[in-house]
C-alpha positions in Angstrom: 0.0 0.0 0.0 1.2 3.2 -1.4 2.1 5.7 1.4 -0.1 9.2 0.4 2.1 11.1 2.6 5.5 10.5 0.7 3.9 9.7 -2.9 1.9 12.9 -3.0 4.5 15.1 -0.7 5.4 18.4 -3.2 8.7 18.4 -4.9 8.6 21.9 -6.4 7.4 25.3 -4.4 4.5 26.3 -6.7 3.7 22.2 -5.5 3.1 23.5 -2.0 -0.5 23.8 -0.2 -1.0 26.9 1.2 1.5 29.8 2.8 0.4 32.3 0.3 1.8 34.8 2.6 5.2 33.6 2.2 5.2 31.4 -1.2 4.6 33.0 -5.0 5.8 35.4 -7.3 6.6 37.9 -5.9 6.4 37.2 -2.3 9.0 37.9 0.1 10.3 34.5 0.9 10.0 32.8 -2.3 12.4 35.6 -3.7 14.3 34.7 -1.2 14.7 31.4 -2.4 14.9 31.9 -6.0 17.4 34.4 -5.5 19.6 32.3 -3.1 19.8 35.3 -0.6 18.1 33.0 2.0 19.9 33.0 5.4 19.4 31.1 8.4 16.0 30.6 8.9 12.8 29.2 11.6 9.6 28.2 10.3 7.3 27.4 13.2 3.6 26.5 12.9 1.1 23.5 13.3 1.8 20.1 12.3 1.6 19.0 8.9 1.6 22.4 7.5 4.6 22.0 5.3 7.6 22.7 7.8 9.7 19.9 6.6 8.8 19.7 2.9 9.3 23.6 2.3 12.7 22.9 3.9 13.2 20.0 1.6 12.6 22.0 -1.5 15.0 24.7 -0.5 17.3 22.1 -0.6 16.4 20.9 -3.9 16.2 24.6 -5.6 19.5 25.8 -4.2 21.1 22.0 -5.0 22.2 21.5 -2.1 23.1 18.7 0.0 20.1 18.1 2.6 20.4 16.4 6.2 17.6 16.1 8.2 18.3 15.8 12.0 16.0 16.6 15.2 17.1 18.6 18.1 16.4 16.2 20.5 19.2 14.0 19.3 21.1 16.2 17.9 25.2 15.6 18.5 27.5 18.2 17.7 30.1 15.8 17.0 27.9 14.6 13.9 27.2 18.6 12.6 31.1 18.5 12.9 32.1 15.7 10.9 29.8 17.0 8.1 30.6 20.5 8.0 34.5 19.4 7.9 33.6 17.0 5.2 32.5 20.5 3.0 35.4 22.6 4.1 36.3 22.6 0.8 33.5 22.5 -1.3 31.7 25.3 -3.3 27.8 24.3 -2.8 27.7 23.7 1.5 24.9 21.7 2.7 21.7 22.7 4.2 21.2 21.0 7.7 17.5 20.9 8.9 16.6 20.8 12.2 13.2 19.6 13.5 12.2 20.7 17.0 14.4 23.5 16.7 12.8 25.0 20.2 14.5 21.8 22.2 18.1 23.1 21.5 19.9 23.3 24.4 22.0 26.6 25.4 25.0 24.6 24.8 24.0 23.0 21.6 23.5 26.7 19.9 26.5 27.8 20.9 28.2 24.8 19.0 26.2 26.1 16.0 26.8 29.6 16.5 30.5 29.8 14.6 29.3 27.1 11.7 26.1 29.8 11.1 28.9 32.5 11.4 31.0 31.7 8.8 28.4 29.8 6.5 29.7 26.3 7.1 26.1 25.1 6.0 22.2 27.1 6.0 21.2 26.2 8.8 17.1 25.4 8.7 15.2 25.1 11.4 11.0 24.2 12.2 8.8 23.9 15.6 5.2 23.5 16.2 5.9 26.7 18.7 7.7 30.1 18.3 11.1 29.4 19.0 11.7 32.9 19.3 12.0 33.1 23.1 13.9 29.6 23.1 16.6 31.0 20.7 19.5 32.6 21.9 20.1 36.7 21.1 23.1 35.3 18.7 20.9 32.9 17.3 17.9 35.4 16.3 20.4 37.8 15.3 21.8 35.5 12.4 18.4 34.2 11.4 14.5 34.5 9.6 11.6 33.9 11.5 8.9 32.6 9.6 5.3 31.8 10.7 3.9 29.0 8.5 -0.3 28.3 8.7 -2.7 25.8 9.3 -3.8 24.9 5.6 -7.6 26.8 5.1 -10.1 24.2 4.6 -10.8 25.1 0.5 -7.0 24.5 0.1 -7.6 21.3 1.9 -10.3 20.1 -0.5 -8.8 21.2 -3.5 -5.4 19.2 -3.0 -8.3 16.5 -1.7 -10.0 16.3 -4.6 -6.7 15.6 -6.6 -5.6 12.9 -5.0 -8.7 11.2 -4.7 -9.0 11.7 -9.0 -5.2 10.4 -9.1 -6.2 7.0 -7.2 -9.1 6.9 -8.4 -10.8 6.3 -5.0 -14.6 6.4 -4.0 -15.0 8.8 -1.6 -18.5 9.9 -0.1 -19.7 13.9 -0.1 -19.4 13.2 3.9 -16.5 11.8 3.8 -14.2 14.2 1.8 -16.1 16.4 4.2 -15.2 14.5 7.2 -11.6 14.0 6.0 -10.6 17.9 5.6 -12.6 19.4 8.9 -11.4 16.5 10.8 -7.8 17.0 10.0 -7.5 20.6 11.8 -5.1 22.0 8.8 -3.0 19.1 8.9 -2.4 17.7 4.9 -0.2 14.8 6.4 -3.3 13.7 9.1 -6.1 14.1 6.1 -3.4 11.7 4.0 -2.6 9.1 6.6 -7.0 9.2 7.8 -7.2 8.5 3.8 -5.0 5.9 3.2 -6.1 3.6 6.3 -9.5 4.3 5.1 -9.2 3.0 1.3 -7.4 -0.1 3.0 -10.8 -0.6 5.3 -13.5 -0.2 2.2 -13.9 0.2 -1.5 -16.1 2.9 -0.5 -15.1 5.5 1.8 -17.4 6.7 4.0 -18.0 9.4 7.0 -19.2 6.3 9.1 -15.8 4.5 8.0 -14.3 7.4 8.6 -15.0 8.0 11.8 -14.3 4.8 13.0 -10.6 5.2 12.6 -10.3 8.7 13.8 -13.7 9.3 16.4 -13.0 12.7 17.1 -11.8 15.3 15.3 -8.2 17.0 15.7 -8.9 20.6 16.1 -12.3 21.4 14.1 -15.4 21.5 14.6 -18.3 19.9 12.6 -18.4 22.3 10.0 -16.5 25.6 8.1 -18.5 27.9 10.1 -18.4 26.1 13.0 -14.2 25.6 13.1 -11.7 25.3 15.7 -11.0 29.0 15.7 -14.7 29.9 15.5 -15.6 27.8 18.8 -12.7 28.8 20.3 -13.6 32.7 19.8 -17.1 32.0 20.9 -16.3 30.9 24.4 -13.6 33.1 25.2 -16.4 35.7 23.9 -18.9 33.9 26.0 -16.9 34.5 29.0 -15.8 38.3 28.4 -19.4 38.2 28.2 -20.4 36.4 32.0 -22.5 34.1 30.1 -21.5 30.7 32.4 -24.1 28.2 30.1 -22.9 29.4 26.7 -19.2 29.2 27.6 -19.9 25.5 29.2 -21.3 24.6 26.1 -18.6 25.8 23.9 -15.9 24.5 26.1 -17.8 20.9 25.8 -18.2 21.2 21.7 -14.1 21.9 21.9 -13.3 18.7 24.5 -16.4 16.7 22.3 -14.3 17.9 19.1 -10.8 16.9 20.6 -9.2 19.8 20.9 -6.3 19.3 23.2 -6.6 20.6 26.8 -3.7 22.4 27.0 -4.8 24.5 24.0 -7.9 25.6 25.4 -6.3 26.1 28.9 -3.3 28.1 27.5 -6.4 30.3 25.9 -7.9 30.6 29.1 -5.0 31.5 30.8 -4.7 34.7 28.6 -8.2 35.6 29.5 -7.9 35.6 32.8 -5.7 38.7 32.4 -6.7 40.0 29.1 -9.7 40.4 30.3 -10.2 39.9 33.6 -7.1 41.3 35.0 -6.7 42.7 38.8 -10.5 42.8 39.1 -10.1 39.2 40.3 -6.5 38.2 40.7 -6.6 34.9 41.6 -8.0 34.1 38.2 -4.8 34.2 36.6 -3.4 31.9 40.0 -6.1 29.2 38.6 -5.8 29.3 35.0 -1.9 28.6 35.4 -2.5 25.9 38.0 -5.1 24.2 35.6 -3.0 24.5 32.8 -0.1 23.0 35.2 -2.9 20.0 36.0 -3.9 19.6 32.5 -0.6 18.7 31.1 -0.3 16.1 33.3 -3.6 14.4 33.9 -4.9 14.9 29.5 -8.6 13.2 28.6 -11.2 12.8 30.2 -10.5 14.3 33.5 -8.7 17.5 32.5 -12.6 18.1 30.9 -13.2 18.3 35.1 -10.5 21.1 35.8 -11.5 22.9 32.3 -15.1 23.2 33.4 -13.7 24.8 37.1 -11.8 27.3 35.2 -14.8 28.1 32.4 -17.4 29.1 35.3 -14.8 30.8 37.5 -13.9 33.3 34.8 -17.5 33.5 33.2 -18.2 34.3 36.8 -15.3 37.2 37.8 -15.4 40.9 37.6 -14.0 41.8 34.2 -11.3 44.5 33.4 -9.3 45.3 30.6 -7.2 47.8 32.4 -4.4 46.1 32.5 -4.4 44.7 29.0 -4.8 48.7 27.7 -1.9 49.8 30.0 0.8 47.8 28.1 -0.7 48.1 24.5 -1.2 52.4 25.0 2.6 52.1 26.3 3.3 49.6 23.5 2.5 52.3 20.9 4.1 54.9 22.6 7.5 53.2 22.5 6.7 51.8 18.7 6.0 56.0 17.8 9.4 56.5 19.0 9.1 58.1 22.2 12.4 56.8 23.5 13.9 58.7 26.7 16.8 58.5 28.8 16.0 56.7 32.1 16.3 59.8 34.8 20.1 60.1 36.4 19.0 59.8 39.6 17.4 56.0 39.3 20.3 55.0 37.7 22.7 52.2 39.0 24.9 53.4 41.4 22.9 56.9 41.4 23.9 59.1 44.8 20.7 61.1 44.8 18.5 58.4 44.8 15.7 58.6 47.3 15.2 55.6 49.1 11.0 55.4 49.6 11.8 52.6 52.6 13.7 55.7 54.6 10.5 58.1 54.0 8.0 56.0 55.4 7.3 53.8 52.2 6.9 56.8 49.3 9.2 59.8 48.4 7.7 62.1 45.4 10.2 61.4 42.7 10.2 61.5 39.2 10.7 58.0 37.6 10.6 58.9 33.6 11.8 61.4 31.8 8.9 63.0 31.3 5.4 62.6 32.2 3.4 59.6 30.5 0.2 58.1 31.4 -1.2 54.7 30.3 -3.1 52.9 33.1 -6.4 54.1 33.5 -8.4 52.5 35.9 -11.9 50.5 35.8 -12.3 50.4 39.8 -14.0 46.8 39.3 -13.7 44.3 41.7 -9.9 44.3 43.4 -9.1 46.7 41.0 -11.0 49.2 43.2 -9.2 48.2 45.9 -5.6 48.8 44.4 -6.6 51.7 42.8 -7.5 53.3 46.9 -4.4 51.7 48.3 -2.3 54.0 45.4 -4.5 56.6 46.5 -3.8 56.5 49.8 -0.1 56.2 49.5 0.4 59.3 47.2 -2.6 61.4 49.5 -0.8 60.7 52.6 2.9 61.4 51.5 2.0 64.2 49.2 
């Protein structure tokens, strides 16, 4: 039995599915490529997006030697031996490295002189941002690139194809079961596929769903997606509606979406939106994330549930969330001053607020800026009379 994965995996760039926003004429990384100007590079993004492949076909365009190696085994001895074996050589090889976000401290500062001096293009993917995992030197000598889930028409089209190429009898369910089910991921809808056509002549939703019960990280239909349920209950909780967040917390756990997905999500809400008005909601979304990636399905659906009617059920500010963003844009506007003399390191004419009785007026910036702006809702109007109190009574 013919593996769909590997028979039908693209070859050439215009062969890939999806990452319009990086890939076709014109477009910033594909010039990139074409041009051979490409340098060190991350892609991160969900599985089966294309990571691997799109490094494969670099590879191929710029001809050069290709070795595939993953982070998590990765021996500098090895990168050695092969980067000594093209000392000499006029095309150096491209060394791809899966799980990129597992390299250790140690093992990028092996790498560090090899990218320096352009022993090899070094290539790198991750299912997460590696950005914070990377070293300064690292990021400094490299492209970050964001690759996509593949959109659901993109799914069908390359779909249809295959199914035409094997000539295989697909239901209208089941093409419709194989692309929502898959979450974006080509290689999942591939592999679902191929165990299928070895089950029946005729592939079914009902087959279908036998194999894979639950989808990845969809819901039942377009409309209806991962991202669309996912919006709806963090919208359902902004909005204190307990019932309709329960409900769209169940249709993500019912559709399989993984727990520490819909936990990390919920652990940004709690101070997006909710924030200082209730503090400890921030203390229980990290502790349920904590518990969720530990205990998984079908009891982390227990903790989830907690969390859900806790938030739907806290005061709700955005104060915080503003603060940062308004000073965000400041900074980004290019209002960049000199930190005031007399908080710097070392400074002489520091005052000490612990030897004026807990607050000394004092100018902190170089100027004056304002960002936070108060809701005074729930704990927040309790922080915002304790400031009060301490700048009223020392003033």
């Amino acid at each position: 039995m013919a593996n769909f994965a590997l028979k039908y995996r693209p070859k050439r760039l215009n062969e890939i599915v999806g990452q319009r926003h990086l890939l076709g004429e014109g477009v910033v990384l594909q010039k990139l490529i074409e041009s051979d100007t490409l340098s060190h590079t991350f892609f991160y993004g969900p599985p089966g997006c294309g990571k691997t492949t799109l490094a494969r076909i670099i590879a191929s365009e710029l001809k050069r030697p290709f070795y595939e190696m993953n982070a998590t085994s990765l021996k500098i001895e090895n990168l050695r031996k092969i980067f000594k074996e093209y000392n000499n050589a006029l095309q150096k090889p491209l060394i791809f490295i899966d799980e990129v976000h597992r390299l250790s401290k140690n093992q990028q500062e092996a790498l560090l002189p090899f990218m320096e001096n352009h022993a090899a293009l070094i290539i790198g993917a991750s299912t997460e941002n590696p950005y914070y995992s990377l070293t300064a030197a690292m990021r400094s000598r490299s492209h970050l690139f964001e690759l996509h889930a593949i959109d659901t028409k993109e799914m069908s089209t390359y779909l249809d194809n295959i199914i035409s190429l094997e000539t295989l009898n697909v239901t209208e369910d089941g093409k419709e079961y194989l692309v929502f089910s898959s979450g974006g991921d080509v290689r999942a809808m591939l592999n679902l596929l191929e165990s299928a056509q070895a089950v029946s002549t005729q592939i079914t939703m009902e087959t279908l769903k036998q194999i894979r019960p639950h989808a990845m990280q969809a819901g039942s239909s377009e409309s209806e997606s991962h991202y669309e349920l996912t919006s709806a209950m963090i919208k359902s909780i902004r909005g204190s509606d307990i019932d309709a967040s329960v409900y769209y917390l169940a249709r993500l756990v019912d559709g399989g979406e993984p727990a520490e997905f819909i936990a990390r999500r919920l652990t940004i809400l709690a101070s997006e939106d909710i924030g200082n008005a209730n503090p400890p909601a921030l203390n229980l979304a990290s502790s349920t994330l904590n518990i969720v990636k530990h205990i998984g399905y079908p009891e982390a659906r227990i903790s989830l549930s907690q969390l859900v009617i806790y938030l739907a059920s806290s005061p709700k500010s955005n104060a915080a969330y503003m603060a940062i963003n308004n000073a965000l844009k400041v900074i980004k506007e290019g209002e960049i001053y000199p930190i005031p003399s007399h908080i710097k390191t070392h400074a002489k004419t520091y005052l000490y607020p612990h030897d004026h009785g807990g607050w000394v007026k004092q100018s902190y910036l170089f100027k004056p800026l304002h960002f936070y702006e108060t809701k005074q809702i729930g704990f927040e109007k309790t922080l915002y009379q304790w400031h009060e109190k301490i700048i009223t009574l020392k003033s």
